[in-house]
Structure formats: structure tokens, C-alpha cells
N, C-alpha and C positions, 0 to 999 in steps of 0.2 A: 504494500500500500504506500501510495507516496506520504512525502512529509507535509504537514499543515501549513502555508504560508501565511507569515503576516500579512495583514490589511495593508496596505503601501497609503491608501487616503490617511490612516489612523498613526500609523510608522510618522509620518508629515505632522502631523497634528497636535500628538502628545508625547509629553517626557517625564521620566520619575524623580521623581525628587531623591533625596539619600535616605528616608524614614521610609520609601514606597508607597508614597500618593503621588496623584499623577495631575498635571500641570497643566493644564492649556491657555488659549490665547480669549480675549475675548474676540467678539464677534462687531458688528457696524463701526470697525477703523480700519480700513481697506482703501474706499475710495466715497464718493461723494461729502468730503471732507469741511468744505468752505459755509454748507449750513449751517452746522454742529459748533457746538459753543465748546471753548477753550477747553473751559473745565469738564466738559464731557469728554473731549478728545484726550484730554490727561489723566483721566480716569480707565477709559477704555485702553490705554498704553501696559496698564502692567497686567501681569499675568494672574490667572486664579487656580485653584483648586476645581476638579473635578468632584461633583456633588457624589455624596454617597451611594447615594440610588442609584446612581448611571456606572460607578466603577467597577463591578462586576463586566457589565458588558464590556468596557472601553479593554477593560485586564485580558480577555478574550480574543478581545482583534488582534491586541499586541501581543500575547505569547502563545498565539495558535500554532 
């Protein structure tokens, strides 16, 4: 039977910290940039935790 591949969208996506929770990015700082107010845009810049409920799946994609 062949071997399980990682998600490669998910591999992109998220990374683990050194305790093993897993990191991502937020979401609307991309592009359409110039509506969005300062303080939003500085907020959206740092990174969050993956919520508990979803880390099961997320641990899935990456160490399949």
C-alpha cells in the first residue's frame, strides 16, 4: 500500500510551535488593502493559534 501524503494546501499553511500547537496566519491581509483601517491591518499581521476544535483535523492533513 503506498504511503499517506501530506496535504501540500495544509504543509503551506500551518506550522508547530515547540509545545505542539499549530500556528496559522490570519485571513483578509492579502490584498484589497487600502479600505481597511490601520489598526485592522496590524492586527491581522501576527499570527494565531489554531482553535481546539479544528486541531484534530489540521494534525491529520499534516502527519498523514
Amino acid at each position: 500500500m503506498p504511503r499517506m501524503k501530506t496535504k501540500a494546501s495544509a504543509k503551506k499553511r500551518f506550522t508547530f510551535t515547540g509545545t505542539g500547537k499549530i500556528k496559522r496566519k490570519h485571513a483578509y491581509h492579502s490584498h484589497i488593502l487600502t479600505k481597511k483601517e490601520t489598526c485592522q491591518k496590524r492586527n491581522l499581521d501576527h499570527t494565531a493559534l489554531v482553535s481546539r476544535d479544528d486541531e484534530k483535523r489540521v494534525k491529520r492533513m499534516l502527519l498523514a
